[in-house]
C-alpha positions in Angstrom: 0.0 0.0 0.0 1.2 3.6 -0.9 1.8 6.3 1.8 2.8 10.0 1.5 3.7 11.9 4.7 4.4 15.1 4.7 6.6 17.3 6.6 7.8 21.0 6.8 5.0 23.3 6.6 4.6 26.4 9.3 4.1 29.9 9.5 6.7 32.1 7.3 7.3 35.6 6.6 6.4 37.2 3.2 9.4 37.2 1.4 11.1 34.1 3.2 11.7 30.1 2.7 10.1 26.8 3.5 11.0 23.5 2.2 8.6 20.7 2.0 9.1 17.2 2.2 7.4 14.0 0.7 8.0 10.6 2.1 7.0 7.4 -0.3 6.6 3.9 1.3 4.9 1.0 -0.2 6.4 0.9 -3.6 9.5 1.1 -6.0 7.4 2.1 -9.8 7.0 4.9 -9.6 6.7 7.7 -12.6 5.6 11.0 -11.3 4.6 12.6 -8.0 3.9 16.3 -7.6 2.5 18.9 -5.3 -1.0 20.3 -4.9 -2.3 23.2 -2.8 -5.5 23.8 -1.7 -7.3 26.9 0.6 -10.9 27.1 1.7 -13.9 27.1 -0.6 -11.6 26.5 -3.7 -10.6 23.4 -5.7 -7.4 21.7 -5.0 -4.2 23.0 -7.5 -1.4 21.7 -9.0 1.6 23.7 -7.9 4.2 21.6 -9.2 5.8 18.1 -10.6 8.1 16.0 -11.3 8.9 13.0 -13.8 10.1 10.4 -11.1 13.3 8.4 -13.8 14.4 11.4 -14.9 14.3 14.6 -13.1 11.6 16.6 -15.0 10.1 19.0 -13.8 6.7 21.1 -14.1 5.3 24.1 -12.8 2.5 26.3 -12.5 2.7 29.8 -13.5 2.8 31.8 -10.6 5.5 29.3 -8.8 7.8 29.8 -11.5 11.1 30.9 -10.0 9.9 31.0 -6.7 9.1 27.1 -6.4 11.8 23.8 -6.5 10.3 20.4 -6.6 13.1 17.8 -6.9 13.4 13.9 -5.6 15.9 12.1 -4.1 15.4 8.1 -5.6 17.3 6.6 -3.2 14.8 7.7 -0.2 11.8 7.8 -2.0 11.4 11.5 -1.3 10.4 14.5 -2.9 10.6 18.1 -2.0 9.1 21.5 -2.3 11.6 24.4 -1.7 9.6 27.5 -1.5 11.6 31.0 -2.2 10.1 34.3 -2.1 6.5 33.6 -0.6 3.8 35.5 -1.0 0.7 35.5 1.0 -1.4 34.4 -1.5 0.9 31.1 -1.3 -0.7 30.1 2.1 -2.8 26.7 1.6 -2.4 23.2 2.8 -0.2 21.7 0.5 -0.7 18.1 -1.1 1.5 15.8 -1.7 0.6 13.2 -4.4 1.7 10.2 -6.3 0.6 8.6 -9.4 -1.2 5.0 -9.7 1.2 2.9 -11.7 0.0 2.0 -15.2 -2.7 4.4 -16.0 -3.1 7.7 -18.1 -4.8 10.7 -16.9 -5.3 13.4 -20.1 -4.4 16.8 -19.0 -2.3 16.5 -16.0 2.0 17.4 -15.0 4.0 15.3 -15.9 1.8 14.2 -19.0 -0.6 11.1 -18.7 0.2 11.1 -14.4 -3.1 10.0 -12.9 -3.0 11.2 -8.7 -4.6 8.7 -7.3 -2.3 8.8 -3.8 -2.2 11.3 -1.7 -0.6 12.2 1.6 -2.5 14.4 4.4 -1.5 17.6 4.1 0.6 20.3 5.6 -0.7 23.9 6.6 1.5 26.7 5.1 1.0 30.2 6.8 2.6 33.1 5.2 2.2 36.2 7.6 2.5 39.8 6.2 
């Protein structure tokens, strides 16, 4: 069975750092996993992902510069270093993995269907 757990959220300054961490246990196939976001009364979003074999990497928009996702394969981990935050970054971010052997049109990295997902972690960006 799959797990995510998350660690590394808290409160932050405008302007300063976090980095986010994503623990996988339960399997070894894995081809993408990615970060979501998600505040109250809207739909969850992705924020950013990453092609589990080789290293590539997807964004959205307003992360661009600001965000790092990367992965280190020999701890089954994955990270979210976020630079520069803005207030407007506070959700609880999403951890998320994708279910080997299926294709999900539309998603980061292409064809990744998120069918695992971790618990979430509260990110609080103070003015």
């Amino acid at each position: 069975q799959v797990k995510l757990r998350e660690t590394g959220g808290g409160l932050v300054q405008a302007g300063g750092s976090l980095k986010l961490s994503c623990e996988a246990s339960g399997r070894s196939d894995t081809y993408a996993m990615g970060w979501f976001r998600q505040v109250p009364g809207k739909e969850r979003e992705f924020v950013a992902g990453i092609n589990w074999p080789f290293g590539t990497t997807y964004y959205e928009e307003s992360v661009k510069g600001r965000f790092t996702i990367s992965r280190d394969t020999t701890k089954n981990t994955m990270f979210l270093q976020m630079d520069s935050l803005k207030r407007e970054d506070a959700a609880v971010y999403y951890c998320a993995a994708d279910a080997p052997h299926t294709y999900c049109a539309g998603t980061l990295p292409p064809g990744t269907c998120y069918n695992y997902w971790g618990q979430g972690t509260q990110v609080t960006v103070s003015s």
